[in-house]
C-alpha positions as a Markdown table, in Angstrom:
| # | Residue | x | y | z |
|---|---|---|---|---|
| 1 | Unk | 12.3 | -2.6 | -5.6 |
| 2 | Unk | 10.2 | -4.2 | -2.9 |
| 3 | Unk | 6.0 | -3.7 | -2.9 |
| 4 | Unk | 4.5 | -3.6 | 0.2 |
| 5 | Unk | 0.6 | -3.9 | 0.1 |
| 6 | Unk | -1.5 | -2.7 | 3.5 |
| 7 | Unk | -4.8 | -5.0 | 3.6 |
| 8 | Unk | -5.4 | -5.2 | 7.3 |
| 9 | Unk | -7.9 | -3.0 | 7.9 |
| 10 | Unk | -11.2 | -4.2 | 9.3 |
| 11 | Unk | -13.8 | -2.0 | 6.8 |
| 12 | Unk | -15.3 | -0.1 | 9.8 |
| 13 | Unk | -17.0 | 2.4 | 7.7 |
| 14 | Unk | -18.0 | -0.8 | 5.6 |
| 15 | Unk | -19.7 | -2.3 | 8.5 |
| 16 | Unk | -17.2 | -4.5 | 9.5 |
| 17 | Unk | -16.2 | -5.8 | 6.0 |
| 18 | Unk | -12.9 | -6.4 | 5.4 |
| 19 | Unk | -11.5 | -4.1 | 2.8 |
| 20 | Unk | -9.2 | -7.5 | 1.6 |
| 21 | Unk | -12.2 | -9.7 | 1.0 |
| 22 | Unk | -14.4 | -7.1 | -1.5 |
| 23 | Unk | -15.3 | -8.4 | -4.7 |
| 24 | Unk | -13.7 | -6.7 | -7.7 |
| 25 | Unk | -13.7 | -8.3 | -11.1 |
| 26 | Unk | -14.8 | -11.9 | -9.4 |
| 27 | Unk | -12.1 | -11.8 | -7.1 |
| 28 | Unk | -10.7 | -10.7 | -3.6 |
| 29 | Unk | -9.9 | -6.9 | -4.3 |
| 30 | Unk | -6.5 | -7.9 | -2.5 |
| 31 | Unk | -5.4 | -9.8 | -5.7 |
| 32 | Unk | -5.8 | -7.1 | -7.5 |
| 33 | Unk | -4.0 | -5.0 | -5.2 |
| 34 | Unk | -0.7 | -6.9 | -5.3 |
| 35 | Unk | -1.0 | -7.7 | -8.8 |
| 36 | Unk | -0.5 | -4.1 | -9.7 |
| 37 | Unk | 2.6 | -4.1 | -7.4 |
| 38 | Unk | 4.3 | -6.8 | -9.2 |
| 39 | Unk | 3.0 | -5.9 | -12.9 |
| 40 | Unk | 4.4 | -2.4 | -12.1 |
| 41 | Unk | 8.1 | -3.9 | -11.3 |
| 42 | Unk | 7.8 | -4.8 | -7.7 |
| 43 | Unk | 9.8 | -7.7 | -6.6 |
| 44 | Unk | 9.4 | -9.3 | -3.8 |
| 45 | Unk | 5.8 | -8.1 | -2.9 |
| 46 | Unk | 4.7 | -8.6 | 0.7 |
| 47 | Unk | 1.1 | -8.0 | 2.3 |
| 48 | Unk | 0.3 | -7.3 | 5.9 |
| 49 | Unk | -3.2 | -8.7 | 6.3 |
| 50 | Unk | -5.0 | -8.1 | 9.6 |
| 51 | Unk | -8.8 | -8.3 | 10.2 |
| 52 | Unk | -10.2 | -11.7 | 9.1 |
| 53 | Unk | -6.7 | -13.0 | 8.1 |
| 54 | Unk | -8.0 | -16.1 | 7.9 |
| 55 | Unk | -10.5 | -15.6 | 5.7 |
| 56 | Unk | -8.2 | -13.5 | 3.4 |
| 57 | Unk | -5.5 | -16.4 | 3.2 |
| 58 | Unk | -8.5 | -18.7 | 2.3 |
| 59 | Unk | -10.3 | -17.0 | -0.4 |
| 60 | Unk | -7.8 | -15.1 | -2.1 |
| 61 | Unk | -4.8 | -16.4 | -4.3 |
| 62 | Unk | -1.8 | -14.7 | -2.4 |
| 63 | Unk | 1.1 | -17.5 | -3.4 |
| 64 | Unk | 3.0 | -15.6 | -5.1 |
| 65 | Unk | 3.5 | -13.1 | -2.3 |
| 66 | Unk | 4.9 | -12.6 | 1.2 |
| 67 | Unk | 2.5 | -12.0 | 4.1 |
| 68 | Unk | 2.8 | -11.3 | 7.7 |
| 69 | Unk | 0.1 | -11.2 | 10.7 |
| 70 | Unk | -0.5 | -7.5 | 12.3 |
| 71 | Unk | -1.8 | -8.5 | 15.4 |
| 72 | Unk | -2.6 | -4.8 | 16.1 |
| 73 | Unk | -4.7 | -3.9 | 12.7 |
| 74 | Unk | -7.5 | -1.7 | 15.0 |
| 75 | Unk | -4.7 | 0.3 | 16.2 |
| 76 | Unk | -4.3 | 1.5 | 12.6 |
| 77 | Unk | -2.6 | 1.7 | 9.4 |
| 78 | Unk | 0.8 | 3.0 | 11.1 |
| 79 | Unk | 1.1 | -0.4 | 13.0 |
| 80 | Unk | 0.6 | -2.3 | 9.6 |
| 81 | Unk | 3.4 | 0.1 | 7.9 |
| 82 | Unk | 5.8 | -1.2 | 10.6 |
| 83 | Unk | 5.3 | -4.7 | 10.0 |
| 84 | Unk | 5.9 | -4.4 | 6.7 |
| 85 | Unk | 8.8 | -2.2 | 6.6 |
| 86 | Unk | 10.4 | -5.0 | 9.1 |
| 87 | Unk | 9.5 | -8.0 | 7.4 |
| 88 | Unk | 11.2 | -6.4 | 4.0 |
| 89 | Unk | 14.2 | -5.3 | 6.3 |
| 90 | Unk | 16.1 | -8.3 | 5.1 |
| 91 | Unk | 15.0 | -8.5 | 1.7 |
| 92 | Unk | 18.0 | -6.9 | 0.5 |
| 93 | Unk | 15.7 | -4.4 | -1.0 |
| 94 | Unk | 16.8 | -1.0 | -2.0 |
| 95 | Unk | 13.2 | 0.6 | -1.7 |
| 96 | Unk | 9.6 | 0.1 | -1.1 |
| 97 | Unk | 6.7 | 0.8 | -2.8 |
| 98 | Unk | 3.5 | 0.9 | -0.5 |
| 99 | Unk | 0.4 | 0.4 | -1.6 |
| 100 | Unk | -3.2 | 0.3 | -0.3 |
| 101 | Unk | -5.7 | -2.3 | -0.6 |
| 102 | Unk | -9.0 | -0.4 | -0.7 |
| 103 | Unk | -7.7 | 1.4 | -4.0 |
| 104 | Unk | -8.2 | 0.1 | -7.1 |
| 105 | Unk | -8.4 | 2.6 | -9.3 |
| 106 | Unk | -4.5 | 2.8 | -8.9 |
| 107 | Unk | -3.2 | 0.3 | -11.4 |
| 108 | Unk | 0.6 | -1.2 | -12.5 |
| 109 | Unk | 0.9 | 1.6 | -14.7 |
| 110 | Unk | 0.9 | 4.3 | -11.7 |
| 111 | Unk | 3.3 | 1.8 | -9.6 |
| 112 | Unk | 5.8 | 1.7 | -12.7 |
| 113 | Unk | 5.9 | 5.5 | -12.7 |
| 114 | Unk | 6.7 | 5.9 | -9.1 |
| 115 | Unk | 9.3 | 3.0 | -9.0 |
| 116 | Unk | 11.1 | 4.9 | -12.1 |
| 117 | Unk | 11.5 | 7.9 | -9.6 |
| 118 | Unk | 13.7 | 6.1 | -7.7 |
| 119 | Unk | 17.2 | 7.5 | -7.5 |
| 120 | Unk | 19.4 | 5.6 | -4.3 |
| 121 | Unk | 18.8 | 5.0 | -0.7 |
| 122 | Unk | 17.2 | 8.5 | -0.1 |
| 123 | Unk | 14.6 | 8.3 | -2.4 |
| 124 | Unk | 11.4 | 9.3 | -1.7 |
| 125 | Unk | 8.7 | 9.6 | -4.0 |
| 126 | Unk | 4.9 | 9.6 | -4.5 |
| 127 | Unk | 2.3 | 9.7 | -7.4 |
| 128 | Unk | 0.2 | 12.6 | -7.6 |
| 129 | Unk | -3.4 | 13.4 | -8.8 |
| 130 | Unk | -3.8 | 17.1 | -9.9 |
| 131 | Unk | -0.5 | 18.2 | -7.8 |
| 132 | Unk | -1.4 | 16.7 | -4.6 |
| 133 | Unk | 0.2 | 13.9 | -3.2 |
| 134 | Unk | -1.3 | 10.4 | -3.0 |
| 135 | Unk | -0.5 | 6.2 | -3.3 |
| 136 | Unk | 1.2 | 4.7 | -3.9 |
| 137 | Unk | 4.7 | 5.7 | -2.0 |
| 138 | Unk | 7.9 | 5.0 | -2.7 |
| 139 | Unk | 10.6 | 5.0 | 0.2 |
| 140 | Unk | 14.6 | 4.5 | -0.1 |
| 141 | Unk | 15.8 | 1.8 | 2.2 |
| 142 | Unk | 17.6 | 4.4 | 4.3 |
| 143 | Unk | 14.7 | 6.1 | 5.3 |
| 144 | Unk | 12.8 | 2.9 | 6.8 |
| 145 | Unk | 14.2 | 3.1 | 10.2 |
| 146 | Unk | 12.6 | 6.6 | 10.7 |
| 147 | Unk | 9.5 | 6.0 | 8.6 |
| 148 | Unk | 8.1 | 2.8 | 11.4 |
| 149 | Unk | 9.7 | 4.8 | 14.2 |
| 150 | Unk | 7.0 | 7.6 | 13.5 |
| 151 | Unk | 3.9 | 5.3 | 12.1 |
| 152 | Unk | 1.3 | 5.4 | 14.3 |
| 153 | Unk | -2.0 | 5.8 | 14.3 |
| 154 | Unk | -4.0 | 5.6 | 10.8 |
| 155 | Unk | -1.7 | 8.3 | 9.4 |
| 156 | Unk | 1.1 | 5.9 | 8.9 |
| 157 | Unk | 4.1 | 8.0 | 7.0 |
| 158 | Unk | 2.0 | 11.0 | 6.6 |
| 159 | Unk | 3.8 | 13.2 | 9.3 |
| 160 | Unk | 6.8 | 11.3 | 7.8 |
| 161 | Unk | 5.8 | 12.8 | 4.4 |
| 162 | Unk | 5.0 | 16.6 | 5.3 |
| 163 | Unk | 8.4 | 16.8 | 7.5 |
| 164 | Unk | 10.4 | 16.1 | 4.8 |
| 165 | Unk | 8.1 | 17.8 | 1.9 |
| 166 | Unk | 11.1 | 19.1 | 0.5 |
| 167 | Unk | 12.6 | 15.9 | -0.7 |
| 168 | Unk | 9.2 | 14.4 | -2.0 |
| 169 | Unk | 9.8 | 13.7 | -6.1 |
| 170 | Unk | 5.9 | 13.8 | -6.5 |
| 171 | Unk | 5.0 | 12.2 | -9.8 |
| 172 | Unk | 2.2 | 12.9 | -11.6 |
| 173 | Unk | -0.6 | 10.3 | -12.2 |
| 174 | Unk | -3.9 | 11.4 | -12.7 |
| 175 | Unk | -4.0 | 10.5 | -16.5 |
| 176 | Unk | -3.4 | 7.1 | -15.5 |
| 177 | Unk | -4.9 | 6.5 | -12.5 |
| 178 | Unk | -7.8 | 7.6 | -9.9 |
| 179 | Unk | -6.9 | 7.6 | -6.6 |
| 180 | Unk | -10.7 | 7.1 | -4.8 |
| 181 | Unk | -10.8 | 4.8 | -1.6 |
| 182 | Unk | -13.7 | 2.0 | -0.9 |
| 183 | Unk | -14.4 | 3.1 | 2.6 |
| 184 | Unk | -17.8 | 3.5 | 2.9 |
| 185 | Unk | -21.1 | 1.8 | 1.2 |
| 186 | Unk | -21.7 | 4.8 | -0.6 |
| 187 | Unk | -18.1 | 4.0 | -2.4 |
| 188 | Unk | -18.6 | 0.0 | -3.1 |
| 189 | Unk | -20.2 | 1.0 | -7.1 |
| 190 | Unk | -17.0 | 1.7 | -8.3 |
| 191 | Unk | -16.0 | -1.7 | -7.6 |
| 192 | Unk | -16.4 | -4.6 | -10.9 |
């Protein structure tokens, strides 16, 4: 069960801060981020970082991880799906679980609920808060060719997700979890 951790975005709401680089807890909110993916029984974990890369790979402990380069972060979170999905193409993974940065609130124990939902190749799966369907995402292997061929934009597998409603396990979360985003300055108190 491979994680897959989006962190490219540039924080446009945040004025140009980098979602990756926030301070939670004393450290880069990215830690945190793939931390809950591997605590939650993710293995390997990879992270597409974008905006201030650099910086990211500097000030944040990522060695225990994979991480690729999306050139084309502004073009939005569908482009950073698709890098993923292909740099865990020869993992030998049998799923993915994908994650985003900007939400801590969503901890191992919500990641180790999803990943039990998995069920073969088809799987497809997400945690929900109050019955409506949220992160983190879990997708069976075989649907990863279809999945990047329709990421685009900053829905990334949303269309993906409401086509195929039907086979979404979703699995409850809300009494372990809160699924808020850090996208604005109004947002950045619920960060440590």
């Amino acid at each position: 069960m491979a994680g897959l951790l989006l962190a490219a975005g540039g924080g446009r709401r945040l004025g140009g801060r980098p979602k990756a680089l926030l301070d939670h807890r004393g450290r880069p909110l990215v830690e945190h981020a793939a931390r809950a993916l591997r605590d939650g029984g993710c293995h390997p974990v990879h992270i597409v970082l974008g905006a201030a890369a650099g910086s990211v790979r500097e000030r944040a402990d990522l060695s225990a991880y994979g991480i690729s380069e999306n050139p084309d972060w502004a073009q939005g979170m569908g482009s950073s799906l698709r890098v993923g999905l292909a740099a865990l193409a020869g993992s030998g993974a049998d799923a993915v679980v994908v994650s985003l940065v900007d939400q801590p609130g969503i901890g191992a124990a919500a990641v180790a609920r999803v990943v039990a939902a998995y069920e073969g190749g088809a799987s497809l799966a997400s945690a929900a808060y109050d019955g409506r369907r949220g992160h983190p995402v879990l997708f069976g292997a075989d649907r990863w060719p279809e999945i990047a061929a329709g990421a685009t934009g900053d829905r990334g597998a949303r269309a993906y997700l409401q086509e195929h409603a039907d086979a979404l396990t979703l699995v409850e979360c809300s009494d372990i979890a809160e699924a808020y985003d850090i996208d604005t300055p109004e947002d950045l108190h619920r960060l440590q």
